[in-house]
N, C-alpha and C positions, 0 to 999 in steps of 0.2 A: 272599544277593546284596546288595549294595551300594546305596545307592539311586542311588546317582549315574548306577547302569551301568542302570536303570529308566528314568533321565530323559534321558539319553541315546539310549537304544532309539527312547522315545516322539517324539525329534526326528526321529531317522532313518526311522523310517513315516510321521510327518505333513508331513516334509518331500520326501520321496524317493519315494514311494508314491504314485499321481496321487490326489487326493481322491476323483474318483468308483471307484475302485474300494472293493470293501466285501463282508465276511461277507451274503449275500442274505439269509437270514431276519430280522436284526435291519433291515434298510434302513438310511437314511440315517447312524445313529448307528452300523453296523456299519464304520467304515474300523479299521483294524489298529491304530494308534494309537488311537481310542476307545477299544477294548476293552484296551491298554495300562493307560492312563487309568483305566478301571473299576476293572482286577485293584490297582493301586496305590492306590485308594479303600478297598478291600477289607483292603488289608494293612495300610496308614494306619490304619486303623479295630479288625482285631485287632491288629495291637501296640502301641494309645494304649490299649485294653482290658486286656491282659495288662501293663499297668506297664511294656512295654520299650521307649517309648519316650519319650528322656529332657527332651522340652519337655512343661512342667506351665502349667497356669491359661491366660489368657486372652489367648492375642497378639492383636496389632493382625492377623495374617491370618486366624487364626479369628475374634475378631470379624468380620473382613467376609466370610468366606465364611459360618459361620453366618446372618449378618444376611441374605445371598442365596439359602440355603438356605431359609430359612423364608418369602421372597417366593414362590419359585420353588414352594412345595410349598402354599403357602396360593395360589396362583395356578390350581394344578391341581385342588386340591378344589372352588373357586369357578364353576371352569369347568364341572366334574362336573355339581355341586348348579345352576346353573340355567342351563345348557345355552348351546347355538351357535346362530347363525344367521345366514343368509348374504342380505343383501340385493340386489335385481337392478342398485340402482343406484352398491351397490358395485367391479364391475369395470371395471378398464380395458376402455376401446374399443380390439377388436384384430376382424383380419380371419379370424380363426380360430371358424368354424361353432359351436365345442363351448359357449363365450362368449354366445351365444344362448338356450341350455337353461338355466330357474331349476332348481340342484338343489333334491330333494325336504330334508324335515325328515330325514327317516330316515338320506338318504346326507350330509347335511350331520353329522349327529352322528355317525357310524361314522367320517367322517373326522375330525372332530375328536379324536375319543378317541385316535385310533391315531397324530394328530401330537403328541399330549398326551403318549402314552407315551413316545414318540421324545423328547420336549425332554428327559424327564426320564432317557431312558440318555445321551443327550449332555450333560448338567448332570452326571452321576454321573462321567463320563470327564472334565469338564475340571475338577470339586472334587479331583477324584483327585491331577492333574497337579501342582494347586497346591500342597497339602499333604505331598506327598511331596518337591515342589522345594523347599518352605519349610523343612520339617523334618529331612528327610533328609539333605539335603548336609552333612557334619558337620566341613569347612572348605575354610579360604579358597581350598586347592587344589582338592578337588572341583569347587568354583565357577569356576576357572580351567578347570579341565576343560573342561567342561559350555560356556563361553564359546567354546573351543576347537573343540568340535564344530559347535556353532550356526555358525561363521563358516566351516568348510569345507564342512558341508552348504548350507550357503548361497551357497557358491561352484559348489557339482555344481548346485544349482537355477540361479542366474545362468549358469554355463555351458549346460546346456541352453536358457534363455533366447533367448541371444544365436546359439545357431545357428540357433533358429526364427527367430529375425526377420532374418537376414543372408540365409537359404536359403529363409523360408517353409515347411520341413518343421519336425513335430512328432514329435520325439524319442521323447515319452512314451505316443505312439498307442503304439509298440513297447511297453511295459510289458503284460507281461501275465503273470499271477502265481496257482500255481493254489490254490484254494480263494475267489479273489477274483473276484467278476461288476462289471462297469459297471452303476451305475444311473443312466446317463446316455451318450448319445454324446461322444467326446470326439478332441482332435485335429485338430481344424478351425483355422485361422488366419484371423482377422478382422484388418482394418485400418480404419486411423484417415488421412485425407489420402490418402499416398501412401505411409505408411510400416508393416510388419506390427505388431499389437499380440501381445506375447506372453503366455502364461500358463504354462510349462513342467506342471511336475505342480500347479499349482494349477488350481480351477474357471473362473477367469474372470482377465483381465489384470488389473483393478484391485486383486482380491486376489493374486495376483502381483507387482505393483508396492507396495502395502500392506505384504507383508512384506519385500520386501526393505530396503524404507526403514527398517521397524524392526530388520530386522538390521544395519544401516548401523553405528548407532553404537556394535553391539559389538562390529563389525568393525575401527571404525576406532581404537578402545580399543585395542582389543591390537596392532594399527598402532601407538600411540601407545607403546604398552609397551615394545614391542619394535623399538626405532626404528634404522635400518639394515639390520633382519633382509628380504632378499625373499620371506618365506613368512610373512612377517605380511602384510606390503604389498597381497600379491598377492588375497589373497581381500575388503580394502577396495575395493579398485579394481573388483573385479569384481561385487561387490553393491552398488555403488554406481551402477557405468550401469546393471546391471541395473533398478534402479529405474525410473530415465527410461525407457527402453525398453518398457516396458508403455504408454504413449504417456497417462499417466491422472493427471489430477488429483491423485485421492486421493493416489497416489506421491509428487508433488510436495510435497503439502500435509504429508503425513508428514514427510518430510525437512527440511523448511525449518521446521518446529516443533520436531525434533530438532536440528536445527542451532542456533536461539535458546537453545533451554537447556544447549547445550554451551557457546556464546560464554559465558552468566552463567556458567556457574560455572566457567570456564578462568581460568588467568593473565593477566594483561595481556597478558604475552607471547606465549603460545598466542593470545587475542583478536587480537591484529596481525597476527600470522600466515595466521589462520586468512583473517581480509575480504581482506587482500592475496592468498592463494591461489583466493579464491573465482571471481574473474573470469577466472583463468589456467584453472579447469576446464570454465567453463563456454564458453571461448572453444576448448580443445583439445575438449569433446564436439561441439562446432559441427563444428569442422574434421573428427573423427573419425566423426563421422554425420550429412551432412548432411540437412540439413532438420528435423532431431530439437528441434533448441532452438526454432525458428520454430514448429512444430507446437503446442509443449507453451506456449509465448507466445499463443499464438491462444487456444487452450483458455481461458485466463483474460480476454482481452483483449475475446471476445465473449460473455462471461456471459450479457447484457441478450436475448441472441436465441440463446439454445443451445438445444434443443428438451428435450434431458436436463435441464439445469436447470429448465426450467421444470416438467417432469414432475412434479420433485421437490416442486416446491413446490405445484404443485395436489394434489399427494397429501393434503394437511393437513384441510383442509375436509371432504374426504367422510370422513375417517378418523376423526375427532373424534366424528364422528358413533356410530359403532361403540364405541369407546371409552367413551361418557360410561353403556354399558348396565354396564360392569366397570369403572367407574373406580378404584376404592379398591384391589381386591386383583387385577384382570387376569382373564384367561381360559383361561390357562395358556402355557406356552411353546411354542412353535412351531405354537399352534393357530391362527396369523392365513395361512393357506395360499392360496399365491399364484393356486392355481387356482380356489378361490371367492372370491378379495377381489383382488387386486391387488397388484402390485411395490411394496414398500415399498427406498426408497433411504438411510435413515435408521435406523441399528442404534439409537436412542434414541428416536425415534418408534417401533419394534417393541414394545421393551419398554414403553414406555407402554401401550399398546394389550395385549400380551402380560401383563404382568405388575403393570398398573395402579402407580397414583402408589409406594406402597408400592414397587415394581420397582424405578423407574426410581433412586429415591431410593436404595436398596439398590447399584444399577449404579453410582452417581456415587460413593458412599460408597467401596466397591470403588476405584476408583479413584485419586482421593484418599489413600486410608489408604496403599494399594499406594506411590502415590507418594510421600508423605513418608517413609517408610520406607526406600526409597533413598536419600531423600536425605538422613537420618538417618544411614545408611552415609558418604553423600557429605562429611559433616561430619563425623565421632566415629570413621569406621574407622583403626588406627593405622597402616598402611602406605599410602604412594601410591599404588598402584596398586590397593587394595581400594578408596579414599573414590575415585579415577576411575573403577571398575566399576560403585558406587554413580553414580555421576553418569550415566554412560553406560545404566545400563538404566532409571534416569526420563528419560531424554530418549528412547528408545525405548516406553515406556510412552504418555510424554504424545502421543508422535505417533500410535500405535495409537489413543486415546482422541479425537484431532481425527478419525479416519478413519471413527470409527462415524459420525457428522454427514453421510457422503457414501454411505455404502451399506450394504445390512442385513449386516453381520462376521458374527455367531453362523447367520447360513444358509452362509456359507463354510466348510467343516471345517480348512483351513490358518489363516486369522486367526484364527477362534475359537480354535483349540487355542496360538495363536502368543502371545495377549491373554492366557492363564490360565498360561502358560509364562514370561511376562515376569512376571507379577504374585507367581508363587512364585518368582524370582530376587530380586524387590526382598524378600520377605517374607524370606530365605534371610540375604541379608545386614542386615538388621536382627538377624537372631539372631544372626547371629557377630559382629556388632559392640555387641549387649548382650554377650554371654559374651565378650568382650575388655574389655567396662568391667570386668563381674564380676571378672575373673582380676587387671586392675588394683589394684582397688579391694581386694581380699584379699591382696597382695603387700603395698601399702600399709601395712594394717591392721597385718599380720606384722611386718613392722618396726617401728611405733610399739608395738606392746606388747612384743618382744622385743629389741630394741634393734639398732644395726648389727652384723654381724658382727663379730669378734673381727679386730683385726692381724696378721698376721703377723710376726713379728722377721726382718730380713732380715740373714744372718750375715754377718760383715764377712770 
């Protein structure tokens, strides 16, 4: 099998599949997509074994998935070796009776070990993801593929989206799928104002809004590619309200970070374009939903008194605290559980805490590599439309990387798997655009030691 028909698959479960559903005996790390993710960890792993597969030494994405691998795993023996504990005056004040009981030592470490374990099947599914996207895709077509799918599943998620929030009904209550349980209720519709927030098969609006922004600009890529086509058009358009319609910050903040690094690295002429189009959209979403722009204006406008905001930011102080017992190597992943400590709103504050300084440094690094790496494509790839796919998934990258700063990502199973699915896209075209220098550079050779070809005589 293909890999590309792997990485494909693995969109089509973690994007179509509601998150909370999931294999029960593994829990939270069992949604269908994880276990994807695993089994192509698995094959990744026997076929860089058995010599069959053809990237050798040390790329920039094994560098950083290694470099995360050995946080992630010196994280979990650290936490082993000298244990959890849950202090009384770490949780939030909630009205909820259970929040009153200090757990004991004994039930404090049963549950650590067993969210210990879970990080680490959820780490083994999204290393999976990366490395089979990075190495697998064995060209620029695949790539397009793969782009191809991402922006139609992206359109069945924003379509479901948008009928929640026009009707209030939740589409994906209907999903039900047999071998798969909820570990969670789900299906409910919350609002923001006046207006519904949606999350179709994602856990929560924000990471519904989160991903679609980062799907935005691979959407609007091939928008771009394909310019006059209505079946490019049509799936931009629709993952792009999508976005707004989650009624959520984070969405915003996605998008308009995507959007600055498409302006740099566009033509002048795209750049004109682009500012001058910009007020014409946001003045037809006005028209097209109102109250939506005003809504998503306030959100920003009353920072200094949002009560979420503030949350976020008293969270630091008491969390510090917990932290400075594992600073260096962390406590393992997913062992800071929100029912002994408290909602953390900050995928970066997690891993501090989680995965100590070593983590977080690990995380950023990740990132980073991931990004220049596109954008390494965005400059060296020899077709236009390869160095804009380069451009277009670091500016999806760089916006997922602003989104962890507003909510914990790696506890959502859609971003999480959406962050390691971008990262083996940019990783993906960094190797075809080394192996396009290579083929260059040996065409080159071939001629200066063999000389140009021979003439022809052209018969009179």
């Amino acid at each position: 099998m293909p890999a590309v028909a792997i990485v494909v698959a693995y969109a089509v479960l973690l994007l179509c599949i509601p998150s909370q559903l999931i294999f029960g005996p593994l829990g939270a790390p069992g949604t269908p997509a994880n276990m994807v993710g695993i089994a192509g960890l698995l094959w990744w792993a026997c076929a860089t074994i058995a010599g069959q597969n053809p990237v050798r030494g040390l790329t920039p994405t094994r560098f950083v998935v290694l470099l995360l691998t050995c946080a992630v795993l010196a994280a979990y023996v650290n936490g082993m070796v000298k244990g959890w504990y849950a202090p009384p005056n770490m949780r939030a004040n909630t009205d909820e009776l259970w929040t009153l009981v200090t757990p004991t030592v004994d039930e404090t470490t049963t549950a650590m070990i067993s969210a210990a374990d879970r990080g680490l099947l959820s780490f083994a599914g999204w290393m999976g993801v990366v490395l089979v996207t990075a190495e697998g895709l064995r060209s620029w077509r695949d790539l397009d593929l793969l782009v191809e799918w991402l922006c139609w599943l992206g359109s069945f998620v924003a379509v479901l989206g948008l009928v929640q929030f026009f009707t209030g009904y939740d589409i994906a209550a209907l999903f039900q799928i047999p071998g798969l349980t909820a570990n969670a209720a789900f299906g409910e519709v919350v609002s923001r104002s006046v207006l519904n927030r949606v999350s179709a098969t994602a856990v929560h609006p924000i990471e519904f809004g989160v991903v679609m922004g980062c799907l935005f600009p691979l959407a609007l890529h091939r928008a771009l590619m394909r310019w006059g086509s209505r079946a490019a058009t049509f799936p931009a358009l629709l993952i792009g309200v999508a976005a707004f319609i989650s009624v959520s910050r984070s969405a915003v903040l996605v998008v308009g970070a995507a959007f600055i690094v498409l302006l740099i690295g566009w033509p002048a002429r795209w750049r004109w374009n682009a500012l001058m189009l910009a007020p014409v959209a946001v003045v037809g979403l006005r028209l097209a939903i109102p109250g939506l722009v005003g809504t998503l204006y306030s959100l920003f406008s009353n920072l200094q008194n949002d009560p979420s905001v503030k949350g976020r930011t008293g969270d630091y102080s008491v969390v510090m605290g917990l932290y400075e017992q594992h600073a260096v190597l962390g406590r393992g992943l997913f062992t800071f559980v929100p029912r002994y400590y408290r909602i953390l709103d900050n995928q970066y504050l997690m891993v501090l805490v989680e995965l100590g300084v070593v983590g977080l440094v690990s995380c950023l690094l990740f990132f980073i590599v991931s990004f220049f790496s596109a954008r390494r494509a965005a400059r060296h790839a020899l077709r236009p439309e390869s160095r804009h796919l380069g451009l277009a998934v670091s500016a999806s990258l760089v916006g997922m990387a602003l989104a962890y700063a507003t909510f914990d990502a790696w506890g959502f199973p859609m971003a999480a798997g959406m962050t390691f699915l971008l990262a083996g896209i940019c990783g993906a075209t960094w190797r075809l655009t080394s192996e396009e220098e290579r083929r260059v550079r040996a065409s080159g050779a071939a001629v200066r030691l063999l000389g140009p070809p021979p003439r022809r005589e052209v018969e009179a």
